[in-house]
C-alpha positions, 0 to 999 in steps of 0.5 A: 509731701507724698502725693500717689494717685491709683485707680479704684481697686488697684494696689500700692505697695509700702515698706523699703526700697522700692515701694511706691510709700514707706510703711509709716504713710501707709499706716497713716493713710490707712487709719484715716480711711479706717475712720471714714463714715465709709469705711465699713460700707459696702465691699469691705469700706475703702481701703483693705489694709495688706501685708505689703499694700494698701488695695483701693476698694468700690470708692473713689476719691482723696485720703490725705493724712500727714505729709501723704496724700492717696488719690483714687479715680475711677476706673474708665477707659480715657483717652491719652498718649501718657499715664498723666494725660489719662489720669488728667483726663479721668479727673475731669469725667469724675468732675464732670460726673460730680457736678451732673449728680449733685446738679452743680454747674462746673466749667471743666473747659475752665482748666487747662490740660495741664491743670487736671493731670498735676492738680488732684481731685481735691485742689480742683475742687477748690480751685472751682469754689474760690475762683467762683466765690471770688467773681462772685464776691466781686459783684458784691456780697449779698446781703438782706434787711435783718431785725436789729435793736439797739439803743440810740439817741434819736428813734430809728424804726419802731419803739421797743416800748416794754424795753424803754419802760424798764431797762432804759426807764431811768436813761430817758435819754437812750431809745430803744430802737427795732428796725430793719438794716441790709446787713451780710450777716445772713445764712448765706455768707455765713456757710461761705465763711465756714467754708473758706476757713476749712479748706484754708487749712487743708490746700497745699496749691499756692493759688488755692491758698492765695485765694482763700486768703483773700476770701478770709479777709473779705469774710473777716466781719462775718460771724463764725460758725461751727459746720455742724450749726451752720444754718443751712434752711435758713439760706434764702435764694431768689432772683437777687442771688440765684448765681449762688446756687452752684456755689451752695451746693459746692460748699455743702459738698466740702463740708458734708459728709463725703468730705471729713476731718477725722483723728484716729489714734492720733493720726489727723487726716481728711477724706473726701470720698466717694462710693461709684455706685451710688454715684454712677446712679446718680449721674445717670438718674439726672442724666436720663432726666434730662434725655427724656424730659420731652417724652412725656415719661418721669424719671424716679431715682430710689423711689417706688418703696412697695414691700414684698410681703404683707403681715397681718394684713397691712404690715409691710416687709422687705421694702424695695427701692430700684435705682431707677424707675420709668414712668409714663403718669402713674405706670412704671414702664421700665425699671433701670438697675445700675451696675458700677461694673464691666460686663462681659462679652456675651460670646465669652460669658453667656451670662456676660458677668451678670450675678445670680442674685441681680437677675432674681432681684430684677424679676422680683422688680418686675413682679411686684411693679407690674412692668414689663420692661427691666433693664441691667445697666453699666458702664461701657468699656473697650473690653466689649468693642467700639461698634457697641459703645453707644447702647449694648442689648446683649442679654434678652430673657423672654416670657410669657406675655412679652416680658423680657430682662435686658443688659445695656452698656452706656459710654460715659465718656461720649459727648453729652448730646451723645450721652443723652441720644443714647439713654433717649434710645435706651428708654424709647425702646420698648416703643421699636419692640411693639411696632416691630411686634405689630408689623410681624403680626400684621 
């Protein structure tokens, strides 16, 4: 098994020799790609197809296909005194960046070091789902009292009497039956089911696969169904199964969409993959939540929806949807863009990187939510320097009447309390610009 590990917009070279992968893996790698739902998405789909290499794209991720596994990870300054401590170390942020966007509880302190730099993204993952389904499993399966009817020697529950005059009429001897039984056959094991049963057939780690094994015998009993008719609404969660919930939102994961089985010309493969902007979105959409949830502000990610032009007096065109909007009640107090990209110093690039086309979208923002505070967010690096890793004001436009357009950096690798203080300040701003506003008039 070929395993190669890059970083999302790097490279890795194919054909004889010395390349990192012989030309017919890369060619299978490729096709899998080129049949992910991702593929023509955004920034040309996930893997651009060269003469002499396959260059990673905006995704991150795992492409597996016959004997040949392509990992990609983000791009994020990590530290580490090697090339396997930092990729160990970028695994367990994207982790960690998974599990806070998908509102997943994921113990990373679970692994040791040398779990993360020799497992890829995808053995962690199911290593998280069935070492957890194990325990879980081990205070006992779920079960629920379900309809059942039979036909039974002596009356259980109620009579099905239209059953009992007809089909049984000349059976006397049979009752026909409705009651209630505490059977695992529900929506719940159902999914788990379905879920050890793909991933049994994917993982290549031992200890995955001794688990799952294990799993596969206790789910034996249990009815199976295709992924594409699990009954997902029909999952009941209350205080009886709530420690179900991470592995339920676990198991969607590793059979959703991001992660798929495909066959493209012959050529079978999986992909579980990734796009960093919505995901860096995500992630920082659930963590402002949280930083601001005692403040008395609302956090709405893709919300808003105004149009920017009326027809025919109520016809709306060109719907908005900005990443993130802050409210305090009904008023937007600031509008969050977020950026999976690294701006620049602003002594190198007065316009620090930031696109033409961002700028006038923000101010449309601005115009049509009535909000005088916008802000360009991304991802921190080392190029802009240490003293400014918590939160970067770089870029202030002012206007008329106090309006003004900032860029802001946040380190996603600190510490979460950190994390947190930081997207809190982020937010509280506005609040220091006024008092520093009244005291210069005053």
């Amino acid at each position: 098994m070929i395993v190669r590990t890059i970083l999302e917009w790097g490279s890795i070279a194919y054909g004889d020799g010395d390349a990192e992968l012989p030309d017919q893996a890369a060619d299978r790698i490729a096709a899998v790609a080129a049949a992910s739902p991702l593929a023509g998405r955004g920034e040309g789909g996930v893997l651009e197809h060269g003469r002499k290499a396959l260059r990673a794209r905006g995704v991150v991720g795992l492409i597996a296909a016959d004997g040949v596994v392509l990992e990609i990870l983000p791009k994020i300054d990590v530290p580490g005194d090697s090339e396997a401590q930092q990729r160990g170390n970028t695994r367990k942020q994207l982790v960690h960046m998974l599990a806070e966007a998908l509102d997943m509880k994921i113990d990373t302190g679970a692994f040791a070091d040398h779990d993360w730099q020799r497992n890829t993204l995808l053995e962690i993952l199911i290593r998280t789902f069935s070492s957890g389904l194990v325990d879980a499993v081990r205070q006992g399966m779920p079960r629920r009292y379900v309809l059942e009817e039979s036909d039974l020697p002596a009356l259980r529950g109620r009579l099905n009497v239209q059953r009992q005059f007809t089909a049984l009429v000349a059976s006397p001897q049979r009752l026909a039956c409705r009651y209630d039984a505490l059977s695992p056959e529900i929506a719940l094991n159902r999914i788990m089911k379905a879920a050890v049963t793909r991933l049994l057939g994917i993982t290549r780690a031992l200890d995955n696969r001794r688990r799952l094994q294990e799993l596969a015998l206790t789910y034996a009993e249990i009815a199976a169904f295709p992924v594409a008719a699990l009954p997902w609404n029909d999952v009941v969660l209350d205080r009886t199964n709530l420690r179900w919930r991470s592995l339920l939102k676990l198991a969607k994961l590793l059979l959703g969409e991001r992660f798929q089985t495909t066959s493209s010309g012959g050529v079978a493969g999986v992909t579980l993959l990734f796009e960093m902007n919505t995901l860096f979105e995500e992630y920082v959409a659930r963590m402002l939540a949280h930083a601001v949830a005692k403040d008395g502000l609302k956090v709405v990610a893709q919300g808003g929806r105004v149009y920017c032009l009326e027809v025919n007096g109520n016809q709306g065109l060109f719907q908005t949807r900005p990443d993130i909007l802050i409210k305090r009640g009904d008023q937007v107090v600031q509008v969050i863009d977020t950026k999976w990209k690294r701006i620049a110093k602003r002594v190198d690039d007065p316009k620090q990187g930031v696109s033409q086309s961002d700028i006038y979208q923000m101010m449309a923002y601005g115009r049509l939510y009535g909000c005088r505070r916008l802000t360009l967010l991304y991802p921190h690096h080392s190029g802009i320097g240490k003293e400014e890793a918590g939160r970067l004001t770089s870029h202030e436009v002012f206007r008329s009447g106090g309006d003004w357009l900032e860029t802001a950096t946040i380190d996603i690798t600190s510490s979460r309390p950190a994390l947190l203080a930081g997207l809190r300040d982020l937010c509280s701003f506005q609040e220091r610009q006024d008092e520093a506003t009244a005291s210069s008039t005053v």
